[in-house]
C-alpha positions as CSV (number, residue, x, y, z in Angstrom):
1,X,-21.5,32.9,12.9
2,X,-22.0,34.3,9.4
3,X,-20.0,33.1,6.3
4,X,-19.2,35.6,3.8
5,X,-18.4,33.5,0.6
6,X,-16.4,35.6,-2.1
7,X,-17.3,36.4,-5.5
8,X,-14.5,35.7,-7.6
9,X,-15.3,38.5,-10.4
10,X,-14.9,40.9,-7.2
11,X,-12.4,40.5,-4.9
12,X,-11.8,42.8,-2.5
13,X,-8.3,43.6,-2.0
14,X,-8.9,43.7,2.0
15,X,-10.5,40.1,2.0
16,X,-7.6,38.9,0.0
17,X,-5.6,40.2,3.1
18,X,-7.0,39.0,5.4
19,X,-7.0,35.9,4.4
20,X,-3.4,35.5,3.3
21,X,-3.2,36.9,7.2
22,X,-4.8,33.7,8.0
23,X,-3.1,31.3,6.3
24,X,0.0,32.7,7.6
25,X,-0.6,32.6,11.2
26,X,-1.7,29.0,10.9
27,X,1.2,27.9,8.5
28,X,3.8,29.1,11.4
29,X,1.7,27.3,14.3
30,X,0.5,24.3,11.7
31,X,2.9,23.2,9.2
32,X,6.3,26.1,9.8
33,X,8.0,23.9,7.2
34,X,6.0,25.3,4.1
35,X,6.7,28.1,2.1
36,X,3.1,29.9,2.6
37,X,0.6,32.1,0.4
38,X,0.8,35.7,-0.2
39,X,-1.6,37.9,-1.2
40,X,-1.5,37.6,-5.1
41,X,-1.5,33.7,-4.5
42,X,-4.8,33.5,-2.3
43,X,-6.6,35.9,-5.4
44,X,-5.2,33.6,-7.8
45,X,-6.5,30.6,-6.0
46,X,-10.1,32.0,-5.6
47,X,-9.9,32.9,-9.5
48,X,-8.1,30.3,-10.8
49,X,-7.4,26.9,-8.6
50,X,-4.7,24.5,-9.7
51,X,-6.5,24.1,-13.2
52,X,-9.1,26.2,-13.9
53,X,-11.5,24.6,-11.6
54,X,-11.2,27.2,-8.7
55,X,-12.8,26.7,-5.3
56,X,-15.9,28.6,-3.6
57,X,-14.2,30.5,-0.8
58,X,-15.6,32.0,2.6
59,X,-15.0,34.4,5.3
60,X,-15.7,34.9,8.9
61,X,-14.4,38.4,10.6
62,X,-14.3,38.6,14.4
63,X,-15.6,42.1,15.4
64,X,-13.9,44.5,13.9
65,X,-13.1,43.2,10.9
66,X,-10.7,41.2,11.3
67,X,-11.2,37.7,9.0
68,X,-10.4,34.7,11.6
69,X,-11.0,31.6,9.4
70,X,-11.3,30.6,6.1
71,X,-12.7,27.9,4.1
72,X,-12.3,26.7,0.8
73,X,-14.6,24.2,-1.0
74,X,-14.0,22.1,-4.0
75,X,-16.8,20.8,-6.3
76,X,-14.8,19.3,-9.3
77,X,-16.3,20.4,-12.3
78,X,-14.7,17.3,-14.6
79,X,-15.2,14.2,-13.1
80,X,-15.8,13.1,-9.4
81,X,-19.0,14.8,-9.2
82,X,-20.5,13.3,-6.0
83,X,-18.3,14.6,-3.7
84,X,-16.7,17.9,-2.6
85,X,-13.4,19.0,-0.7
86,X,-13.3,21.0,2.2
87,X,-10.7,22.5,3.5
88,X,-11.1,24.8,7.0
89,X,-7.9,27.5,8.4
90,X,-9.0,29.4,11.7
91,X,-6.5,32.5,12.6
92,X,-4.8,29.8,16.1
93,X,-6.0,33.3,18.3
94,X,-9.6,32.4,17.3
95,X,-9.5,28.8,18.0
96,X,-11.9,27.0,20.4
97,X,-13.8,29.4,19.8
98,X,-16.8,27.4,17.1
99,X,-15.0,29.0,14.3
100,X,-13.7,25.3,13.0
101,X,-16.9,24.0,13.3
102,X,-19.2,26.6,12.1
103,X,-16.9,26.9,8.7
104,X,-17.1,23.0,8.2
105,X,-20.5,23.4,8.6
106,X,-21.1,25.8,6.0
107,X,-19.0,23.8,3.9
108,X,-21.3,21.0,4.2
109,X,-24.4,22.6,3.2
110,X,-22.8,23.7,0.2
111,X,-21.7,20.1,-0.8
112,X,-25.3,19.2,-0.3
113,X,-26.9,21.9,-2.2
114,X,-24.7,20.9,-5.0
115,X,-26.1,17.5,-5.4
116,X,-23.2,15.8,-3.5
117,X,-22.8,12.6,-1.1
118,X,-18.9,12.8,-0.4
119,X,-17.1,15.3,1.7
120,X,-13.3,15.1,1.7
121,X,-10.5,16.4,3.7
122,X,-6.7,16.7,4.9
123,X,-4.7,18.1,7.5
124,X,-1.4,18.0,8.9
125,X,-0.6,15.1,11.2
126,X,-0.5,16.6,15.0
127,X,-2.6,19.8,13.7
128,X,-5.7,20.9,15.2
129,X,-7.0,19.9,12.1
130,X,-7.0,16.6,13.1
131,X,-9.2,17.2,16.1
132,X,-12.0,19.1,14.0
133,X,-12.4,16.9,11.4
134,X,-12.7,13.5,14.0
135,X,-15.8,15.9,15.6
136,X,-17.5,16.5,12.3
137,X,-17.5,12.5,12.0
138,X,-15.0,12.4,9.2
139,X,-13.0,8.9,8.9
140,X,-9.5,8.3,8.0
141,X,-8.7,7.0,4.6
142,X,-5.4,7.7,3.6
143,X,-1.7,8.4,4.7
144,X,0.1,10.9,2.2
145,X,3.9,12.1,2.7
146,X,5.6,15.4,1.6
147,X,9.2,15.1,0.9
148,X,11.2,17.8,-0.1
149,X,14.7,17.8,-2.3
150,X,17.0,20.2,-1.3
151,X,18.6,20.9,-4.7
152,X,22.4,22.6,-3.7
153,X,22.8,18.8,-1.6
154,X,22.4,16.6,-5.1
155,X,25.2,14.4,-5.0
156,X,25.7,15.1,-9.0
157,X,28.1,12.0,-9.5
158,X,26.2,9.9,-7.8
159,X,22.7,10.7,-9.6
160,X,25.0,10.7,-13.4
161,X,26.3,7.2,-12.5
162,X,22.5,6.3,-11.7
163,X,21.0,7.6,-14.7
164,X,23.1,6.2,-17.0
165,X,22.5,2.7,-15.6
166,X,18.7,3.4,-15.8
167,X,18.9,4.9,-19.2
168,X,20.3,1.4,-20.3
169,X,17.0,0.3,-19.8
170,X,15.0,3.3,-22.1
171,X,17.5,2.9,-25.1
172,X,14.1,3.4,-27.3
173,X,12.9,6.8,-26.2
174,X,13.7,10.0,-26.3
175,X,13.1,12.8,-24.0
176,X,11.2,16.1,-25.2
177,X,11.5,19.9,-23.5
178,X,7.9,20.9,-23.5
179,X,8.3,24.3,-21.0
180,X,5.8,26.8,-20.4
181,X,1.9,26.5,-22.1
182,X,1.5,22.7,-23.7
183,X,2.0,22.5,-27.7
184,X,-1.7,23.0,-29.4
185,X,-0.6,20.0,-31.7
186,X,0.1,17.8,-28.8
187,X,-3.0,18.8,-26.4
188,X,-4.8,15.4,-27.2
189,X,-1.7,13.2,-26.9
190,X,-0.4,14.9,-23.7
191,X,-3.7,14.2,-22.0
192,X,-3.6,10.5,-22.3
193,X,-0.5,10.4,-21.7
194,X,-1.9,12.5,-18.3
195,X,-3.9,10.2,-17.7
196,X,-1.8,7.2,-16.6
197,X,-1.4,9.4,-13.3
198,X,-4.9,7.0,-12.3
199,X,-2.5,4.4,-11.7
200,X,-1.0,6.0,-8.4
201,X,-2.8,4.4,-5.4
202,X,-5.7,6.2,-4.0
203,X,-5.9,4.1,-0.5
204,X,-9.4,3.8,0.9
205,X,-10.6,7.3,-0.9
206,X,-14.3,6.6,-2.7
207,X,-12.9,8.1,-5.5
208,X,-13.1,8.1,-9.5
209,X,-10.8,8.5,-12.1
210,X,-9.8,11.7,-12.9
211,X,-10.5,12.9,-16.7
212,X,-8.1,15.2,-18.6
213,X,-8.6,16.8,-21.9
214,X,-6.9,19.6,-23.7
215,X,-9.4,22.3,-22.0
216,X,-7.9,20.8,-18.9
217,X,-4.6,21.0,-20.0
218,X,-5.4,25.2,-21.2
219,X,-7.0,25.1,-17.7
220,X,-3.8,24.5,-15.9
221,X,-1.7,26.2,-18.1
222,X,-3.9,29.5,-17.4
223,X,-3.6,28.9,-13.8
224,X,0.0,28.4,-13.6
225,X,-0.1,31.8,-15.6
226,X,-1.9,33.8,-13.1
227,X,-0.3,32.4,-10.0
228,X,3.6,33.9,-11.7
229,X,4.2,29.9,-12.0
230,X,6.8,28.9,-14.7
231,X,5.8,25.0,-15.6
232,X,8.3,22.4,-17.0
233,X,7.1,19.4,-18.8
234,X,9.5,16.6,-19.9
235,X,8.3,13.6,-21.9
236,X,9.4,10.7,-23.0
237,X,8.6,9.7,-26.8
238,X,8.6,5.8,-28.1
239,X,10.9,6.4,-31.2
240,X,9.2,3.3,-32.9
241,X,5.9,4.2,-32.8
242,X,6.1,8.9,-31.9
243,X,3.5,7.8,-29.0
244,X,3.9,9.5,-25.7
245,X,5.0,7.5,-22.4
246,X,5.1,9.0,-19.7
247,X,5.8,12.7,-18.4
248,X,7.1,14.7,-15.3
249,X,6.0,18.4,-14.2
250,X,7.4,20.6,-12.4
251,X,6.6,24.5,-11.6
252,X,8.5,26.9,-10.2
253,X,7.5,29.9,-8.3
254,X,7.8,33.1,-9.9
255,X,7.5,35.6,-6.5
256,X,9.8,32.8,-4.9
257,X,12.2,31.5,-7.2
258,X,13.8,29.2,-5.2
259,X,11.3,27.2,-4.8
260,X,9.4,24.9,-6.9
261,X,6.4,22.0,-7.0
262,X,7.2,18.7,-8.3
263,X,4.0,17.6,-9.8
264,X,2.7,14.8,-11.5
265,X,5.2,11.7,-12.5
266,X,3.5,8.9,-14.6
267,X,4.3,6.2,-17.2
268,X,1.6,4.5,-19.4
269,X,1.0,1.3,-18.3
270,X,2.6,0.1,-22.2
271,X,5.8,1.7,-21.4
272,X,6.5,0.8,-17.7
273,X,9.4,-1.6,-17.0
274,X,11.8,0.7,-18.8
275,X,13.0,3.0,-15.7
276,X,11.5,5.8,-17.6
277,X,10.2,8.1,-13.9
278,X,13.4,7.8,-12.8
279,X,14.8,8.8,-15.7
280,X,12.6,11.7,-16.4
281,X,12.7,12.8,-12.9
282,X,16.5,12.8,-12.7
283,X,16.8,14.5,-16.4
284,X,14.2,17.2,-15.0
285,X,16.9,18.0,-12.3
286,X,19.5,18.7,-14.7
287,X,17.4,20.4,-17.1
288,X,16.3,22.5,-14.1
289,X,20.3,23.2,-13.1
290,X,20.4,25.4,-16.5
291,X,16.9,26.8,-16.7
292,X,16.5,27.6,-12.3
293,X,19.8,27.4,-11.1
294,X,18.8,29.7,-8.2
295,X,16.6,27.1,-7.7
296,X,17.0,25.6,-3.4
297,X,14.1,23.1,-3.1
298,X,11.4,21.1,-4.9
299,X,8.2,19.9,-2.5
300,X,6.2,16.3,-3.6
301,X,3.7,14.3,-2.3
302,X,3.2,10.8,-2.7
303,X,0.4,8.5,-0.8
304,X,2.6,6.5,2.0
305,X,1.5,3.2,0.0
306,X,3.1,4.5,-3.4
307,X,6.3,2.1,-2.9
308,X,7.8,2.6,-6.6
309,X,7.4,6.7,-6.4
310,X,9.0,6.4,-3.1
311,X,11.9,4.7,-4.3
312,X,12.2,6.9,-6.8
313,X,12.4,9.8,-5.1
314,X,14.4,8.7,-2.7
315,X,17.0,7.8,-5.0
316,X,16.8,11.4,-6.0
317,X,17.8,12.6,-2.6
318,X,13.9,13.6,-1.2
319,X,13.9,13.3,2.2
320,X,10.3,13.7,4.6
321,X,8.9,16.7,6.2
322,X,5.2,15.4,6.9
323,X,2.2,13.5,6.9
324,X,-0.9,14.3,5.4
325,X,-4.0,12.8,6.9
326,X,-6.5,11.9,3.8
327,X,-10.3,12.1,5.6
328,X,-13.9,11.3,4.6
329,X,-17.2,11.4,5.3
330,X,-20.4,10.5,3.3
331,X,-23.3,12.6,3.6
């Protein structure tokens, strides 16, 4: 079974169709509680990726034409160099069928050829996924949940009387509106301040620390750009000192407006004890009221061991949708 991989400088509009197609069919038999790709979001995510670090993507057709699987590898550019991701979708008409198998495979060798020791996966809890991944002698490593707000149940009183108890506690910073591309004066300070996201628990992954600099920042800006993504960035600032303590992101989906990602959420390690994610989290959701206010529903993920973001969240009114299986297998 022959993998066509794409070449991102030439897309072809009917392989970008296909394999939004794909993803489709396997979102409504897989995981019916996400939003799902379109067309202009699958060529963004060959071109781009979340940051500027895009995937190499590949194609199998059933005769006739028809593409019946996908899969997408990552080979991190910026740090964690040893290992790649792998992520497989077969069309559910074409499964049992090798497809799975013959895509993961494919994946493999290119993790090889690139040097790497480490192949990494997720899937759905109670997917198919599940099944494939066990056969190609991957190992489970981690438990991460989705939660999703629904933003027209906020119980506004509630979450006022809340944040002014926490902001009791923060009486020394200030929160700044960064929206849209991140300030060129403030690229170096916003990716330390990034940086304190290596804190969240990474369960039994054999992974590294993740390094950001401003060309990663420009990176993700760029790729919120070309996937129609308008990005929110609140920060809080030390008044004392002008440093930067922590941050929350969130993007909202231009083609779908009422939907939006809530992204990273981290404090430096200096500035913790001071309630500051909830507070930026629950200030995000008011500044989000006047900038969205179409918007219906913000999606996170957090690894099921993450006890403080969990509470967090929770207090914010996020409630569970799923479980995401973390795999991995060393080469």
């Amino acid at each position: 079974m022959d993998v066509r991989w794409l070449d991102p400088q030439r897309l072809d509009a009917r392989d970008v169709a296909g394999a939004a197609a794909v993803f489709e069919a396997a979102r409504v038999v897989d995981c019916p509680h996400e939003h799902g790709d379109t067309a202009a979001s699958v060529a963004a995510n060959v071109t781009h990726g979340y940051d500027g670090d895009p995937p190499v993507v590949g194609l199998v057709r059933a005769k006739g034409g028809r593409v019946v699987g996908i899969v997408e590898v990552d080979l991190p550019r910026r740090d964690n160099r040893h290992l790649g991701w792998v992520g497989v979708t077969v069309d559910p008409l074409a499964r049992r069928q090798g497809v799975g198998r013959s895509l993961f495979e494919a994946a493999v060798e290119r993790v090889r050829a690139d040097g790497r020791r480490l192949v990494v996966a997720n899937t759905f809890e109670g997917t198919a996924g599940v099944g494939l991944l066990e056969t190609m002698g991957l190992g489970r490593v981690s438990v991460e949940v989705q939660r999703r707000q629904h933003i027209l149940d906020i119980d506004w009183e509630r979450l006022d009387h809340d944040y002014a108890l926490a902001e009791r506690h923060c009486v020394e910073y200030d929160l700044v509106q960064m929206p849209g591309r991140t300030p060129e004066h403030l690229l170096d300070d916003v990716a330390r301040m990034a940086a304190a996201i290596n804190d969240a628990p990474t369960d039994d992954y054999d992974v590294e620390d993740e390094v950001f600099t401003p060309e990663r920042l420009r990176g993700f800006d760029d790729a919120q750009r070309v996937h129609e993504r308008r990005v929110y960035r609140l920060v809080a600032r030390d008044r004392r000192t002008g440093d930067l303590a922590g941050h929350t992101l969130v993007s909202v989906d231009g083609p779908r407006p009422w939907f939006g990602w809530q992204y990273d959420t981290s404090v430096l390690r200096a500035h913790r004890g001071h309630r500051l994610g909830f507070v930026l989290k629950a200030a995000m959701l008011r500044w989000l009221a006047e900038e969205e206010p179409q918007l219906r529903t913000l999606d996170t993920w957090n690894a099921a061991s993450n006890d403080h973001m969990i509470r967090v969240n929770e207090m914010l009114g996020y409630r569970v949708v799923a479980n995401v299986i973390g795999w991995q297998r060393h080469l």
